[in-house]
C-alpha positions as CSV (number, residue, x, y, z in Angstrom):
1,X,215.2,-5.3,78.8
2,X,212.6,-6.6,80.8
3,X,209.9,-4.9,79.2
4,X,210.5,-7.2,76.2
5,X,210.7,-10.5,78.2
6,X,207.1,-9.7,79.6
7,X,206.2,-9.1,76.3
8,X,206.7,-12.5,75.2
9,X,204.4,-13.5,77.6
10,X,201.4,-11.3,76.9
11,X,202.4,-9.6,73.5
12,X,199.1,-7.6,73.1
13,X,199.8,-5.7,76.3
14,X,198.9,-2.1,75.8
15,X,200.5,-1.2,79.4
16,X,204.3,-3.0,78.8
17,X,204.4,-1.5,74.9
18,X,203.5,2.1,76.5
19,X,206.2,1.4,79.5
20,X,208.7,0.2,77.1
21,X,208.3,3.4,75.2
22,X,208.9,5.4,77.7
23,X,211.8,4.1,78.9
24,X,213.0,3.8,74.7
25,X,212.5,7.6,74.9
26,X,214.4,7.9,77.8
27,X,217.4,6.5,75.9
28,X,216.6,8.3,73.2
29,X,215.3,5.2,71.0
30,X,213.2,7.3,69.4
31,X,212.0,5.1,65.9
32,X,211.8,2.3,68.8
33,X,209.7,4.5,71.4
34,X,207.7,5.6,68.2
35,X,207.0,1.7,66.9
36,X,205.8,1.1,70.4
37,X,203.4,3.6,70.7
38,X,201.8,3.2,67.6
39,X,201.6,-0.4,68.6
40,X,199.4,0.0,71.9
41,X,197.1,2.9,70.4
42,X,196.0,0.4,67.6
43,X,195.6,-2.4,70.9
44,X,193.9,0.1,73.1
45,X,192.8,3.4,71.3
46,X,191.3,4.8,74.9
47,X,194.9,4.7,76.4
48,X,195.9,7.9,77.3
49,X,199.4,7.4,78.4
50,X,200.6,6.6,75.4
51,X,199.3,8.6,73.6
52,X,201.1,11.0,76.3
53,X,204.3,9.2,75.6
54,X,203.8,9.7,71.8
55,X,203.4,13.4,72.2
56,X,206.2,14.0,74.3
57,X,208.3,11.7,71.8
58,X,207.1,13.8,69.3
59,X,207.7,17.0,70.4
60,X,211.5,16.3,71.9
61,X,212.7,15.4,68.2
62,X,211.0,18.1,66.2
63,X,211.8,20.4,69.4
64,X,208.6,21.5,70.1
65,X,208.0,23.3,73.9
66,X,204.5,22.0,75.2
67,X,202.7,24.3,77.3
């Protein structure tokens, strides 16, 4: 994945930890999609995307309809 290789270079990127989550929850990876998230709120609490990403993650395993 390329999301990890970058991540290797610049491991305390909020951005790639919030873009490999996504795609995790696209292939529904979701304790991977989960670890990631958690990882870039505690790197950049004002990040609003993940936190998106978390939500959604959240809500498609406990099947949960969002507005």
């Amino acid at each position: 994945m390329a999301y990890s290789k970058a991540l290797q270079v610049s491991p305390t990127s909020a951005v790639l930890l919030a873009n490999r989550a996504l795609a995790h929850l696209h292939l529904e990876n979701y304790a991977s999609a989960f670890d990631d998230s958690s990882l870039a709120i505690r790197l950049d609490p004002g990040y609003v995307k993940v936190r998106f990403i978390l939500l959604n993650m959240c809500s498609t395993t406990y099947n949960i309809k969002l507005l």
